[in-house]
MARBA-3410 file (N, C-alpha, C, O; in Angstrom, 1 decimal):
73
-19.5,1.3,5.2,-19.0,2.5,4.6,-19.2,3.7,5.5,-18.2,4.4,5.7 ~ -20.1,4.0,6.1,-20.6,4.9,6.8,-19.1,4.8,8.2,-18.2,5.7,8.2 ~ -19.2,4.1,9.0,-17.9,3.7,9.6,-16.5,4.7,8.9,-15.9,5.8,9.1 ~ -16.4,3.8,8.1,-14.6,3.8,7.7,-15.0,5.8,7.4,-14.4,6.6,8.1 ~ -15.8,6.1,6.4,-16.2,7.9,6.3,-16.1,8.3,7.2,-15.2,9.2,7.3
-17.0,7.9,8.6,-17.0,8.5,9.8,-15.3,8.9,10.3,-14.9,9.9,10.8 ~ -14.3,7.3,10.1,-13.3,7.8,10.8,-12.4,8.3,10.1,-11.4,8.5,10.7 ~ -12.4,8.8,9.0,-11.7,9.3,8.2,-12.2,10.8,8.3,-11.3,11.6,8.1 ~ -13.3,11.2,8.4,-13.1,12.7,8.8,-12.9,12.9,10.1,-12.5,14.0,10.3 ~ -13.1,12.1,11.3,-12.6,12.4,12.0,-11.1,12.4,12.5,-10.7,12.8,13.6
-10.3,11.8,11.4,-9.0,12.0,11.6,-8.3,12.9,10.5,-7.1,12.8,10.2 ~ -9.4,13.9,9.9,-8.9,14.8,9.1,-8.7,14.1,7.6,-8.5,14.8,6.7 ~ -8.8,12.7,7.3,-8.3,12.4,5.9,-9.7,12.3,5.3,-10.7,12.1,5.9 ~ -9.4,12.3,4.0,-10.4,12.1,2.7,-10.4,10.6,2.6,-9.4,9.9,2.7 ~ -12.0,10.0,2.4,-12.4,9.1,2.1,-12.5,8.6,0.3,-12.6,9.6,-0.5
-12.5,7.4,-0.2,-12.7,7.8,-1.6,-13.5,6.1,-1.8,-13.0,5.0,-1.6 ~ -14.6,6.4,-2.1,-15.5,5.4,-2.4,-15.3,4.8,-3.6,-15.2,5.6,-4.6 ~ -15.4,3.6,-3.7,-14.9,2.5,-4.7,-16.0,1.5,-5.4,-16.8,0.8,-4.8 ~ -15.8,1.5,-6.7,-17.3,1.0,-7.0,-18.4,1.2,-7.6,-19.2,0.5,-8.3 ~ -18.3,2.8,-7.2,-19.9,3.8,-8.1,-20.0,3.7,-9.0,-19.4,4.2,-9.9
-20.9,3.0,-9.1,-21.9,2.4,-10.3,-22.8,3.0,-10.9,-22.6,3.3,-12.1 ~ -24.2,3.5,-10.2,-25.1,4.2,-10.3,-25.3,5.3,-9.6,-24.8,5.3,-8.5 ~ -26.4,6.8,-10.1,-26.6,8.0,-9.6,-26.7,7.8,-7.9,-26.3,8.4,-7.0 ~ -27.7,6.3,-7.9,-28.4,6.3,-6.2,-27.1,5.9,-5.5,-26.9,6.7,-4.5 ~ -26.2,5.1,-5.7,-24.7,5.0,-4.9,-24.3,6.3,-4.8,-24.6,6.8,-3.7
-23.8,7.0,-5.5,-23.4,8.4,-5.8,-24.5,8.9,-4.0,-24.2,8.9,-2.8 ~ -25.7,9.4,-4.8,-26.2,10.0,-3.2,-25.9,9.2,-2.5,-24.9,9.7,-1.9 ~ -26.0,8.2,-2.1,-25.6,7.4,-1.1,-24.4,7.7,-0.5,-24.5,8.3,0.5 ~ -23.0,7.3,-0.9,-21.6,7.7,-0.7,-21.7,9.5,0.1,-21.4,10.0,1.2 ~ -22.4,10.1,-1.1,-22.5,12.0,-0.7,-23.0,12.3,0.6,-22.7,13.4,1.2
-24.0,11.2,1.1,-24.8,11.6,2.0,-24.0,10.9,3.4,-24.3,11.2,4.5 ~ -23.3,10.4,3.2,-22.3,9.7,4.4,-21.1,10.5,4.8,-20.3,10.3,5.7 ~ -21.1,11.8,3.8,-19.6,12.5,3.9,-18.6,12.2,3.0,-17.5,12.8,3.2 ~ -18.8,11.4,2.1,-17.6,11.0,1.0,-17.5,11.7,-0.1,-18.5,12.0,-0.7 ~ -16.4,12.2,-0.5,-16.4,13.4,-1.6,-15.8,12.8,-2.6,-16.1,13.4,-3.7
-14.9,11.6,-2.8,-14.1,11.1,-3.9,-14.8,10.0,-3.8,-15.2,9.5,-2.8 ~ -15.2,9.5,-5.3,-15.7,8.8,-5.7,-14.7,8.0,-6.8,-13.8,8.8,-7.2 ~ -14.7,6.8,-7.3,-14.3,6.2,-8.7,-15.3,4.7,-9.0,-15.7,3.8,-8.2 ~ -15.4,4.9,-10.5,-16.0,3.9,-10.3,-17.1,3.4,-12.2,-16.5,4.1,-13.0 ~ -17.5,3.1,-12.6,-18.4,2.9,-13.8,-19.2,4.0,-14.0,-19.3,4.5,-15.1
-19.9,4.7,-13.0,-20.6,5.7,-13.4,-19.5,6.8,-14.0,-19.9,7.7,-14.8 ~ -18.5,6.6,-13.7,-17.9,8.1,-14.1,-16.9,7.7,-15.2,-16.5,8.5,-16.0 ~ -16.5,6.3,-15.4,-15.7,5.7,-16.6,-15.3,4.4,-16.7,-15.2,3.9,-15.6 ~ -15.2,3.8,-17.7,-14.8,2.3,-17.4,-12.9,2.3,-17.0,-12.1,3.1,-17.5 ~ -12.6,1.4,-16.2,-11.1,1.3,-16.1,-9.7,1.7,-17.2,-9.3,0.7,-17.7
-9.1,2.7,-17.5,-8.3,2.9,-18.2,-6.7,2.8,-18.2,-6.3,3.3,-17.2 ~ -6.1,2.4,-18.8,-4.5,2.3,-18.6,-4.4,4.1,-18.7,-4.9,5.0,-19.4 ~ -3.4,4.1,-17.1,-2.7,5.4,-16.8,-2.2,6.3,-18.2,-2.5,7.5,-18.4 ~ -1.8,5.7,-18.9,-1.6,6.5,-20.4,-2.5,7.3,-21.2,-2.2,8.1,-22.1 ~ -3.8,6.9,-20.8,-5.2,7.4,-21.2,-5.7,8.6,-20.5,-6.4,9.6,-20.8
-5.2,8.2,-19.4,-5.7,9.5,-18.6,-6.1,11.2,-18.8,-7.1,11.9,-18.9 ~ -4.7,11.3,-19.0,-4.4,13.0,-19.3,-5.1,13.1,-20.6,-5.5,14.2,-21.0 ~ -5.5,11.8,-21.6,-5.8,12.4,-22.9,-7.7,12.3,-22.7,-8.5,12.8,-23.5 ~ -7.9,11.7,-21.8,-9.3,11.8,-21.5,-10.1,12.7,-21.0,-11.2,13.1,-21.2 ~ -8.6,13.3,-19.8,-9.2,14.6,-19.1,-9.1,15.8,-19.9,-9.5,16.8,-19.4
-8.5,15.8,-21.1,-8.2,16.8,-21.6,-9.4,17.3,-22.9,-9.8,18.4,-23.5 ~ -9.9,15.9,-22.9,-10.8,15.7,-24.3,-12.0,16.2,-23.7,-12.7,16.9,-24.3 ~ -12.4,15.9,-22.3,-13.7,16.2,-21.8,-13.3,17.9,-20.9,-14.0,18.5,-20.1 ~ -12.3,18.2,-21.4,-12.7,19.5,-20.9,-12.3,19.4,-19.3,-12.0,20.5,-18.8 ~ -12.2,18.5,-18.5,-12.0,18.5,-17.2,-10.4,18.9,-16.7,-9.4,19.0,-17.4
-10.5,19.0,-15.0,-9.2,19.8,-14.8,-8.9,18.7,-13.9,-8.4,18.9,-12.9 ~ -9.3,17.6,-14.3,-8.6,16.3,-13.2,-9.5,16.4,-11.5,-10.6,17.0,-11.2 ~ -8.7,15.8,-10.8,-9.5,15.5,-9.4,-10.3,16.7,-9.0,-11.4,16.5,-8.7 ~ -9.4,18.2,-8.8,-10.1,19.2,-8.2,-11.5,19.3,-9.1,-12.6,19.3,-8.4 ~ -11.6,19.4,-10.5,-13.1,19.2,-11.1,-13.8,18.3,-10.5,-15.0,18.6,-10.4
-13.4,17.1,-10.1,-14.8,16.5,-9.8,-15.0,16.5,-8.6,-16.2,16.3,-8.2 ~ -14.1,16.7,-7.8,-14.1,17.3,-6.3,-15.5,18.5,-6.0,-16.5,18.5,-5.3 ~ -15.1,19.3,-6.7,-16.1,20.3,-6.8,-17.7,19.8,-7.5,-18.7,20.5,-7.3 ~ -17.7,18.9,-8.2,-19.1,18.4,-8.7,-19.8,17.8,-7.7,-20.9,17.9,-7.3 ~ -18.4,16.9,-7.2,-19.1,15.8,-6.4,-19.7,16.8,-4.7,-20.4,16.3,-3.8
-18.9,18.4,-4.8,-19.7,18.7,-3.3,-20.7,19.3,-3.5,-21.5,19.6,-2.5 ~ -21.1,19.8,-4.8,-22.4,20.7,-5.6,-23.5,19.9,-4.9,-23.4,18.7,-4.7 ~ -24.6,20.9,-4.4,-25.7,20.2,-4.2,-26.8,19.7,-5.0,-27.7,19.0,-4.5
END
């Protein structure tokens, strides 16, 4: 993980970690440079149809919201 993060900021692109399960992965991923995360901690798998009515239900503004959570210290 640390790798593939590594070369991905160093070629300017965003990394997006796959998987996150638990809070300790979360720091983990955070502390390597990874800012996108997806995974069980944050939702179980949904048909694309669900989406917009999930982001809308919890109040969220889609990716830039959790972009911003996920760089909060």
């Amino acid at each position: 993980m640390r790798a593939v993060t590594q070369m991905g900021l160093s070629l300017g692109m965003c990394t997006t970690a796959e998987g996150v399960e638990t809070s300790e992965q979360l720091d983990i991923v955070r502390s390597e440079g990874c800012r996108e995360v997806q995974g069980y901690l944050f939702s179980t798998p949904k048909p694309a149809s669900e989406i917009a009515r999930m982001l809308a239900a919890s109040g969220k503004e889609g990716a830039k919201t959790r972009r911003s959570q996920l760089s909060a210290p």
